[in-house]
C-alpha positions in Angstrom: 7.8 43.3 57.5 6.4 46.7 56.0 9.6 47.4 54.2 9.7 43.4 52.9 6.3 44.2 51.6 7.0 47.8 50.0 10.2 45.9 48.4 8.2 43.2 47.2 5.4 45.4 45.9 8.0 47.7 44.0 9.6 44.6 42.2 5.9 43.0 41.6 5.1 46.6 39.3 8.7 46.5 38.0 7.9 42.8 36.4 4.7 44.1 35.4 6.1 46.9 33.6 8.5 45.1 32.0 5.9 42.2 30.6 3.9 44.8 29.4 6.8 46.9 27.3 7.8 43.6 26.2 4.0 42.6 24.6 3.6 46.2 23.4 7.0 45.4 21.4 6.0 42.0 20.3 2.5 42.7 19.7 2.9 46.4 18.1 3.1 45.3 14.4 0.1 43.7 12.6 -0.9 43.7 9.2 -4.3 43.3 8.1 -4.3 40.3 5.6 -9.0 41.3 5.8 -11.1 42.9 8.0 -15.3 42.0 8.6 -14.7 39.7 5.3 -13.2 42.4 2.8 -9.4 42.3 1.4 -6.9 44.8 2.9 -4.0 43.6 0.5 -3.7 42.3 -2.7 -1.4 39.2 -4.1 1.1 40.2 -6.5 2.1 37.1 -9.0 5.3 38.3 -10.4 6.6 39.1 -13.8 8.8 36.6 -13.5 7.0 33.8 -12.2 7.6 29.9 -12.5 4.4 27.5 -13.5 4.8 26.4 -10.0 4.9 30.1 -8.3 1.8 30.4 -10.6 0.4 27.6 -8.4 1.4 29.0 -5.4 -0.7 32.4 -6.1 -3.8 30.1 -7.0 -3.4 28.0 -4.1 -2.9 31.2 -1.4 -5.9 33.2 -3.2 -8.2 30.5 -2.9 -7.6 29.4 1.0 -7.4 33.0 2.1 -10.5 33.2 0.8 -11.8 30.5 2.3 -10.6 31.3 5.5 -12.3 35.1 5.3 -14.8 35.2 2.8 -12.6 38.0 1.1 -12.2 37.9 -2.9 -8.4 38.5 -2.5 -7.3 40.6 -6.3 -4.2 38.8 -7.8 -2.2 41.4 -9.8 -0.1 39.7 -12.4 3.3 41.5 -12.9 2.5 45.2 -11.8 5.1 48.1 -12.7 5.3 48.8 -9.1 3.9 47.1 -6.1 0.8 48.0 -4.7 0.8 50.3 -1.3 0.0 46.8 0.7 0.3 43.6 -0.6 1.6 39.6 -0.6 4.1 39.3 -2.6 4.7 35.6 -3.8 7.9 34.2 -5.1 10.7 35.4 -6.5 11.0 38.5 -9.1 12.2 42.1 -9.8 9.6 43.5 -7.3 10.7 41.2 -4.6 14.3 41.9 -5.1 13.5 45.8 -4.9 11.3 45.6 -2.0 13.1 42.7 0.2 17.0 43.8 -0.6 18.5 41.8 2.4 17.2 38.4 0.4 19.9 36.4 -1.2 17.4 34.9 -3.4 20.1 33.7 -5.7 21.4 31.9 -3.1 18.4 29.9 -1.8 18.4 26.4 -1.8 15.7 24.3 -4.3 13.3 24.2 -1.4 14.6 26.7 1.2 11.7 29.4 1.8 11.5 32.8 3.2 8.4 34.6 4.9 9.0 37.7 5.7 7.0 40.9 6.3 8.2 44.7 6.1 6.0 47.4 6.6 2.7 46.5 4.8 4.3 43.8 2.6 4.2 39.8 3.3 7.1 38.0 1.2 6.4 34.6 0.4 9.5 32.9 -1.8 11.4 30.8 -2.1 14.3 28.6 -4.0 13.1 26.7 -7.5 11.1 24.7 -8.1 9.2 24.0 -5.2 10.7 26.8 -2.7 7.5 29.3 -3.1 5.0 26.2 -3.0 6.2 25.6 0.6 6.1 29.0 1.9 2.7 29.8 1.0 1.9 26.0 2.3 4.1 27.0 5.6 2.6 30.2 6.3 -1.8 28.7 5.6 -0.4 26.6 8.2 1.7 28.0 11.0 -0.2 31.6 10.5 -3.3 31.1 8.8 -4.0 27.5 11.1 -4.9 25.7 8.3 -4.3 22.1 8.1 -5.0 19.2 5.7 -5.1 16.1 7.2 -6.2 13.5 4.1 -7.2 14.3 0.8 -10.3 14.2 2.0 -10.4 15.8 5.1 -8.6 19.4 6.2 -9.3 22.0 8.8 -9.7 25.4 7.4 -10.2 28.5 10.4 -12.8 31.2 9.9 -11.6 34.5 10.4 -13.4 37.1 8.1 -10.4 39.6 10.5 -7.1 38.0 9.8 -4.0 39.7 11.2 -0.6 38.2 11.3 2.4 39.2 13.5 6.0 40.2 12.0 7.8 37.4 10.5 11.4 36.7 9.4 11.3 33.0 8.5 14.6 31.2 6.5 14.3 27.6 6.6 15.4 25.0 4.5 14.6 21.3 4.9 17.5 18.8 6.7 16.2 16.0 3.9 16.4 16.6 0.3 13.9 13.5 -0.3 10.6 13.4 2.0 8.5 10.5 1.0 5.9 9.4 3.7 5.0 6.2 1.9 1.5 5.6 2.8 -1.5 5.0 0.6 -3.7 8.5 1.5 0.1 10.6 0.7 0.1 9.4 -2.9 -2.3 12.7 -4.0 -0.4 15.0 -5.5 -2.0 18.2 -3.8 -2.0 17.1 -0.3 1.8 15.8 -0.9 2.3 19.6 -2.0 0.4 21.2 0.6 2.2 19.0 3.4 5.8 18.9 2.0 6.5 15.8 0.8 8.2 15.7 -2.5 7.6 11.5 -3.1 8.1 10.8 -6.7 5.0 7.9 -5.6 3.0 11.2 -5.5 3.8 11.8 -9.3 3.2 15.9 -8.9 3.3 17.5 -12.5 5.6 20.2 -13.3 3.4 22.7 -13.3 2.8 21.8 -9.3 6.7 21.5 -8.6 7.2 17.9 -9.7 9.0 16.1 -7.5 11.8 13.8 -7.1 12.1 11.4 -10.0 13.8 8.0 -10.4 14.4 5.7 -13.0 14.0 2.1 -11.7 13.4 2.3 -7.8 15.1 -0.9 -6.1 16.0 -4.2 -7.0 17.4 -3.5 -10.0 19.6 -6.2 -11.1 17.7 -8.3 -13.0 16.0 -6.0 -14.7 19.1 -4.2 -15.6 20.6 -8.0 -16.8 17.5 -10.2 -16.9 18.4 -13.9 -16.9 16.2 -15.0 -18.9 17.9 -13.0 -21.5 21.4 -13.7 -20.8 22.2 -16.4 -18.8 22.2 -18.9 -21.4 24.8 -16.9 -23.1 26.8 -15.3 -19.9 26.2 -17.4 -16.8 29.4 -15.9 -15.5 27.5 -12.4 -15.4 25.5 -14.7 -12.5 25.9 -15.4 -9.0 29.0 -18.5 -8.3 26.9 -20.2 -5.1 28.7 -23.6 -3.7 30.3 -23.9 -7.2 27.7 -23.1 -9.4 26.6 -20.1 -11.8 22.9 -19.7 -11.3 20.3 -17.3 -11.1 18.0 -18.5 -8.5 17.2 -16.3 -5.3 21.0 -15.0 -6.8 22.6 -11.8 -7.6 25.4 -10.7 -9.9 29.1 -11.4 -10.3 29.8 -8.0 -9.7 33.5 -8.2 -10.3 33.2 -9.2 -13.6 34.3 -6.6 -16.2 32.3 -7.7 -19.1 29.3 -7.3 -16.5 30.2 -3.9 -15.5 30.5 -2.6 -18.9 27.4 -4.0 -20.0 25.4 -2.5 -16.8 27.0 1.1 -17.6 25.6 0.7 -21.6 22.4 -0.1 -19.8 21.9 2.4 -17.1 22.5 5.1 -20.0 20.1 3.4 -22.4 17.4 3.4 -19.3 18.6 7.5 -18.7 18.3 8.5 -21.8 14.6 7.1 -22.3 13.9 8.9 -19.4 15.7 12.1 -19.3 13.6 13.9 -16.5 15.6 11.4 -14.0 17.9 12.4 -11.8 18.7 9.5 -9.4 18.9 5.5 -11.2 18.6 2.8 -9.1 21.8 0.0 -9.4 21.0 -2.0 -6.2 21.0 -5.2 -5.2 17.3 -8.2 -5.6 15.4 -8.5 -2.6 16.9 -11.6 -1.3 20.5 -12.8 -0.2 22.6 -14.6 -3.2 25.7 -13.0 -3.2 28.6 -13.8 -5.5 31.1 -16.1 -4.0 33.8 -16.2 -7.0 37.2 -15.5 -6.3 37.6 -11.9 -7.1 33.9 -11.0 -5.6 35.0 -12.8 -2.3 38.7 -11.5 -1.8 36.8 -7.9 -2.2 34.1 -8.9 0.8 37.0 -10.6 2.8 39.2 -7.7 2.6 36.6 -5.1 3.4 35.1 -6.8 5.8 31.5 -6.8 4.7 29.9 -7.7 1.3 28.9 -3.9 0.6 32.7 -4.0 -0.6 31.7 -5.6 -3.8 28.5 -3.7 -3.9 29.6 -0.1 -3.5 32.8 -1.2 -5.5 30.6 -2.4 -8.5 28.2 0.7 -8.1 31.1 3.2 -7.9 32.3 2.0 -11.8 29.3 2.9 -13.1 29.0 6.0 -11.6 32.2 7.2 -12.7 31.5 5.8 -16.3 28.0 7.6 -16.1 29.0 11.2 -14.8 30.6 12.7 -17.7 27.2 11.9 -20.0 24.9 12.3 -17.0 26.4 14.8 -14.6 23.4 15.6 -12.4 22.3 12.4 -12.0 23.1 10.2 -8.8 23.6 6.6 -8.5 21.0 4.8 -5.9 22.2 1.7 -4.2 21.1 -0.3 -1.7 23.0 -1.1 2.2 20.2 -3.6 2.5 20.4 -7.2 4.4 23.9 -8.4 3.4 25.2 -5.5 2.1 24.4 -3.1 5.7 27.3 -3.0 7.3 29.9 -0.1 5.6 33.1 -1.6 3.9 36.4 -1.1 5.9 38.1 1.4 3.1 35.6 2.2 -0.1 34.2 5.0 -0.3 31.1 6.2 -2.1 31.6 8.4 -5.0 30.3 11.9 -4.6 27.7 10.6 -7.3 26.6 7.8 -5.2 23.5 7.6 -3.0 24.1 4.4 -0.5 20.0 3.6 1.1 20.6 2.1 4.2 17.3 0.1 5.0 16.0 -0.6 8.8 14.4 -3.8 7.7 15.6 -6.1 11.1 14.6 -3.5 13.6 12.7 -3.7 16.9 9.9 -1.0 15.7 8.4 -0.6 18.8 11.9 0.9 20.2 13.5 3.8 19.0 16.0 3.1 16.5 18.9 4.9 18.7 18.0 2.7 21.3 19.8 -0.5 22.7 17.1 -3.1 21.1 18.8 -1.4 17.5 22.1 -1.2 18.1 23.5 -3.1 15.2 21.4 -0.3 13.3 22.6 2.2 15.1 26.5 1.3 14.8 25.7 0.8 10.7 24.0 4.0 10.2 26.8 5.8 12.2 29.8 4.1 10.0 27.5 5.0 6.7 27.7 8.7 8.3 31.3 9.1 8.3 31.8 8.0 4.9 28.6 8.7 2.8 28.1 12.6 1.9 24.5 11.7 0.7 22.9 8.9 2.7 19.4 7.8 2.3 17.3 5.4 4.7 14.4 3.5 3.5 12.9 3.2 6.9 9.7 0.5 7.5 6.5 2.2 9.8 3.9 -0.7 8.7 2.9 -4.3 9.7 3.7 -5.8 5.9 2.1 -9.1 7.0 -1.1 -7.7 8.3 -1.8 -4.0 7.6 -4.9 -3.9 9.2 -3.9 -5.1 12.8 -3.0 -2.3 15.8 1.5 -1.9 15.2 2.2 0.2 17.6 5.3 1.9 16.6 3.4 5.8 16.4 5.8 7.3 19.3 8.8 6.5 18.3 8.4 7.9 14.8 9.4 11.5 15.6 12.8 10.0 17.5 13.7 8.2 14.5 13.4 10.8 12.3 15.3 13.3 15.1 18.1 10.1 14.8 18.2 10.2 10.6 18.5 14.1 10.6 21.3 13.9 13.4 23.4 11.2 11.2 23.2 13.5 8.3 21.1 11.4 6.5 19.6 13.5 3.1 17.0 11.5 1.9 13.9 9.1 3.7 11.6 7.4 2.6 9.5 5.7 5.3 7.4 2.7 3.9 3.8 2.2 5.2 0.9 0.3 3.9 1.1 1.2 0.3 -1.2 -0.6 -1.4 -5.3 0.2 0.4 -7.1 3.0 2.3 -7.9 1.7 5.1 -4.7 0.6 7.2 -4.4 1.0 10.8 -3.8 4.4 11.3 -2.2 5.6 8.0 -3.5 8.8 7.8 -2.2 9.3 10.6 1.2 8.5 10.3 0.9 9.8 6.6 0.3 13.3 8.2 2.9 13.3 11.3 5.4 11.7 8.8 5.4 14.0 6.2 4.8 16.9 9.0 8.1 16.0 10.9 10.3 14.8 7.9 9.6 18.7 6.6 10.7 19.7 10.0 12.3 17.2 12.7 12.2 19.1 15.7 8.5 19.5 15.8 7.1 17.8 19.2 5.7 14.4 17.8 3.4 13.6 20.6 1.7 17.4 20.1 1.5 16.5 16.1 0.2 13.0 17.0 -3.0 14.8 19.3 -3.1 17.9 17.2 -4.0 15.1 14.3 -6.6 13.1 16.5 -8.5 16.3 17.4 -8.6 17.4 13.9 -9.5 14.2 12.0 -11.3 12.3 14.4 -12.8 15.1 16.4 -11.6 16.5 20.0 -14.7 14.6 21.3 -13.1 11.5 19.9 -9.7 11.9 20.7 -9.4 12.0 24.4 -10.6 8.1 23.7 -8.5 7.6 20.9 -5.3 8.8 22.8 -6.2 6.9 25.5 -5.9 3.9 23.1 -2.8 4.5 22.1 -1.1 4.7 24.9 -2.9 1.3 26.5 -1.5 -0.6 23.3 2.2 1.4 23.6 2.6 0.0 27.1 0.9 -3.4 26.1 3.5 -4.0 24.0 6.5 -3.5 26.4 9.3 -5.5 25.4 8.0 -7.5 22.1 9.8 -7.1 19.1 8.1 -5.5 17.0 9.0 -6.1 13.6 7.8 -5.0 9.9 6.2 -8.7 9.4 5.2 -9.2 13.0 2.5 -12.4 13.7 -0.9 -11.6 14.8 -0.7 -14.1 18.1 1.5 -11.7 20.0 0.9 -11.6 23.7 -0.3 -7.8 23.8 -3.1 -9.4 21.4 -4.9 -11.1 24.8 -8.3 -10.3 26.0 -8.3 -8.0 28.6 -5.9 -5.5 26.6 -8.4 -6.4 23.3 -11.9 -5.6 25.3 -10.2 -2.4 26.7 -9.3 -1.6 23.4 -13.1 -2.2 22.7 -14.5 -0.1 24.9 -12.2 2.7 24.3 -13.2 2.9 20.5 -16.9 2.5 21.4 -16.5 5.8 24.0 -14.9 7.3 20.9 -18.0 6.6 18.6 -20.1 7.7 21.3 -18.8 10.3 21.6 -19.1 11.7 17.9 -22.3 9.7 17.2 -24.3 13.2 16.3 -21.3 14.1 14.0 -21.1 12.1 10.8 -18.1 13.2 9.1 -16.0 11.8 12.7 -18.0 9.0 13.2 -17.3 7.6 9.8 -13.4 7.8 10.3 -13.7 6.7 14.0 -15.3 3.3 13.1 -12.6 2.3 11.0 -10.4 2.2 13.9 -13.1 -0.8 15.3 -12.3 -3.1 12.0 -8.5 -3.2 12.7 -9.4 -4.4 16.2 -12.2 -6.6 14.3 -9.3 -7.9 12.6 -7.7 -9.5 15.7 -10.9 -10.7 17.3 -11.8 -12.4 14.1 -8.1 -13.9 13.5 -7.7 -15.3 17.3 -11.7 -15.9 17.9 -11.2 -19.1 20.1 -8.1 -18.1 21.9 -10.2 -15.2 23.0 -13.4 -16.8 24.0 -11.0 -19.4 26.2 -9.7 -16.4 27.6 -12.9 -14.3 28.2 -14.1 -17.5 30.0 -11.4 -18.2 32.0 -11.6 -14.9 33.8 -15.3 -14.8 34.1 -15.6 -11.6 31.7 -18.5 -10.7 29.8 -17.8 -11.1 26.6 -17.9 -7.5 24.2 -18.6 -8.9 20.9 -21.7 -11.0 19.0 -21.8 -14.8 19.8 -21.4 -15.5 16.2 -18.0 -15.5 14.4 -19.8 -15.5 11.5 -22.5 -13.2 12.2 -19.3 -10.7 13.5 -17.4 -11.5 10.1 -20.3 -10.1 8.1 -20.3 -7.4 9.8 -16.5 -6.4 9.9 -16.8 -6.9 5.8 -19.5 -5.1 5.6 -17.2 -2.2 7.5 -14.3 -3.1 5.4 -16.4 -2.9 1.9 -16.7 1.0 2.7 -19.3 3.6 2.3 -20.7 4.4 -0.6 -19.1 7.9 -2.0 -16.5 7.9 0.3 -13.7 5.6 -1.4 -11.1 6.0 1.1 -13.3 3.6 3.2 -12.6 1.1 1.3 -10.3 -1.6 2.1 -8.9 -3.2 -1.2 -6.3 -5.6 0.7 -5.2 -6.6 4.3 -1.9 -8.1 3.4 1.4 -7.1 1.2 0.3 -10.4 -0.4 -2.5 -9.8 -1.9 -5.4 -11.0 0.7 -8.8 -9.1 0.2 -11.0 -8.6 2.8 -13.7 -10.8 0.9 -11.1 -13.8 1.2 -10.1 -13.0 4.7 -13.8 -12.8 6.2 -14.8 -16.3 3.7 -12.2 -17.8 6.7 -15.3 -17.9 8.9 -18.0 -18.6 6.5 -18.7 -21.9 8.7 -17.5 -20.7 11.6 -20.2 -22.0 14.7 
């Protein structure tokens, strides 16, 4: 027994000795970024440096400050570099003093942070390269975050130190667009990586990734009214007749395909700051049933034969005029599953689109797996695959969708079929949506970097925007409504009388959000954001009122609202109208349609 205890005793200080050589190695080199408030390094904006590098040296001055209280110098194209410094972007002083950096070799948005001795590197590849490594280092360093527009989290620390870093990373995606109304502003799109032409970023801040036309592109390429009279054959044949309603075009024609080609250049050559057009298909069925356009479909065993076919000409006929622009078309509804033998020019963008999906499931699940078998044949054939992907109840933006933990597998899935490009459509048209800042944030945060831990995003976000107070509540939400909603199918246009909408799931639901106001009631900045999440669940109550109170009756419940309908209908507008000063309060419309909430709540105007 002694010598087990001697033995075990020896190996116990053995461990210890080793943990400790180990932290002294990891934890033996800091530099000093400020100590009690005062700079220890200066930024040095190279000679060399790009209007959006530029930015990046304005935007890292100003939140080290911040975080500090230091007046950081910026020292614009020095003859040598300083003894201690952050050097931002690329330029003759960071090629001298970081020689082991390919930096002609970096991708357009690869980044490098890197520190050696008393010098921090922050570069990257042009034009938007340097933006995201100061933006990655304020973040994964500094601990800075911005949530909204509106609403960030920047740490105090008048002593900031950072370890040593040796960070290379370049986005899987080439196009990040987390299409929700709060991502639109141009300096939070920056700040969190998203590169959305919908965010329209100037130049000066990187710009971003510009189209010319988006989808559904067709009829504005050949609009009927124009030509119809003239060429009905450039039309859709439907049983036997040209016509133009709900159709699409005869995309086998030749006098067609030269006409679109004249057209796409017209359209690139009034905007020359495009680099992908869009060629794609309307936003309904109507495909071509002619001869030629059929023996195409027949033989490639899908009607993306004609499509890809058709967009293939004009990419060819476009390149040697337009060589760095890419053709976008769509793999949309008819056109989704991949043709047996065409392939897609290396010119050509094919956008696969989710639109049928169970969103509640994963999309590499079983409930998707006619997805799943077209995204996998798109993979082996398509060198740059998009996916317009659908996160949002189109139908009614306002009511609970609870899709939020299966948006990090999907995007995990996308990245592992080598798609390049995602753009992941929300509620796009109001502030105010269920969640959408949200998902804004944990979108853009994981379409930057996939293999981030959603669920730790997701509560990292509820802490920070709603308040840690708040969250617990708010989590506890979540999941309630995640496992309410057990095998529905949950789709992008999904009903409001669903059977996870019932009244003991809605008046725990209730209470949960109440506990979460309560819980920040002495904090005004939370409790403002907290009680929007009340009006999407005053949405429901108002929208299946009598259902409800049948319910609530039936099971001998108190019921958690005010008697009234109406009284309850004034006050969710009143909610709805927003705060004054604070316009991302304010709901503008509850519906893809076009419903405000003044004509939603005039439903109940008589109600009893």
């Amino acid at each position: 027994m002694k010598t087990g205890c001697y033995l075990t005793s020896r190996l116990l200080q053995f461990h210890i000795l080793v943990f400790c050589l180990i932290s002294l190695s990891t934890k033996s080199y800091a530099l000093t970024i400020s100590r009690d408030g005062r700079p220890e390094c200066v930024i040095v904006q190279q000679a060399e440096a790009t209007a959006p590098e530029k930015h990046a040296v304005r935007e890292l001055a100003s939140t080290l400050s911040q975080i500090t209280g230091a007046d950081f110098a910026v020292v614009t194209a020095p003859s040598e570099a300083p003894a201690k410094a952050i050097i931002v972007g690329q330029g003759q002083i960071a090629k001298s003093l970081f020689p082991e950096v390919e930096f002609d070799k970096l991708g357009q948005e690869e980044i490098i942070i890197k520190t050696k001795g008393d010098m921090l590197l922050l570069a990257g590849g042009r034009p938007r390269g340097t933006l995201y490594a100061v933006s990655q280092f304020l973040q994964e360093n500094c601990g800075v975050r911005w949530w909204t527009p509106w609403a960030s989290h920047i740490p105090k620390h008048p002593t900031l130190q950072i370890g040593q870093c040796d960070v290379r990373y370049q986005p899987p995606f080439e196009s990040r667009d987390p299409f929700w109304y709060p991502a639109f502003d141009p300096t939070w799109a920056v700040r969190n990586f998203s590169n959305s032409q919908s965010a329209r970023i100037p130049e000066d801040m990187g710009g971003c990734i510009r189209y010319k036309g988006f989808v559904h592109t067709f009829y504005p390429l050949v609009p009927p009214e124009k030509y119809f009279a003239e060429h009905p054959e450039w039309y859709s044949l439907i049983n036997g007749k040209r016509t133009t309603d709900h159709a699409q075009l005869c995309l086998t024609n030749p006098d067609l395909r030269k006409f679109v080609v004249q057209r796409v250049k017209e359209w690139l050559r009034e905007s020359p700051e495009a680099r992908i057009i869009s060629v794609s298909q309307n936003d309904w069925h109507g495909a071509c049933q002619c001869d030629k356009c059929k023996a195409i479909d027949d033989a490639e065993g899908s009607q993306a034969g004609t499509m890809l076919d058709f967009v293939n000409y004009v990419a060819e006929q476009i390149e040697s005029e337009f060589p760095n622009v890419a053709v976008d078309t769509l793999a949309y509804q008819y056109t989704r599953k991949p043709p047996k033998t065409i392939r897609p020019r290396p010119n050509v963008i094919v956008r696969l689109c989710s639109i049928e999906c169970n969103f509640r499931e994963p999309l590499s699940s079983p409930a998707n797996a006619k997805f799943g078998d077209d995204i996998r044949g798109w993979a082996k054939i398509c060198n740059r695959l998009y996916v317009w992907d659908y996160t949002t109840d189109f139908a009614h933006y306002l009511q609970p969708h609870p899709n939020w933990f299966v948006l990090g597998s999907n995007v995990r899935f996308f990245a592992e079929h080598n798609v390049k490009g995602l753009f992941e459509q929300g509620a796009y048209q109001s502030y105010g949506s269920e969640f959408s800042e949200l998902r804004a944030w944990v979108l853009a945060q994981l379409l930057w970097n996939p293999n981030q831990d959603d669920q730790k995003l997701i509560d990292t976000f509820l802490k920070g925007y709603y308040g840690p107070d708040a969250a617990l509540h708010i989590r506890g939400y979540m999941d309630m409504m995640h496992k309410a909603s057990a095998g529905w199918n949950l789709t992008c246009f999904s009903k409001t009388d669903t059977p996870f909408f019932n009244f003991q799931t809605l008046a725990d639901a209730e209470r949960l959000w109440k506990q979460a106001e309560q819980a920040v009631a002495n904090q005004p900045d939370y409790l403002v954001r907290v009680q929007r999440g009340r009006m999407w669940l005053g949405y429901v109550w108002l929208s299946l009122w009598d259902r409800l109170r049948k319910e609530c009756n039936s099971q001998g419940a108190a019921w958690p609202l005010p008697e009234s309908r109406k009284a309850y209908a004034a006050e969710w507008l009143k909610l709805a109208q927003g705060v004054s000063g604070l316009p991302w309060t304010k709901v503008t419309l509850v519906n893809e349609s076009g419903l405000t909430p003044e004509k939603f709540a005039e439903r109940f105007a008589d109600a009893p």
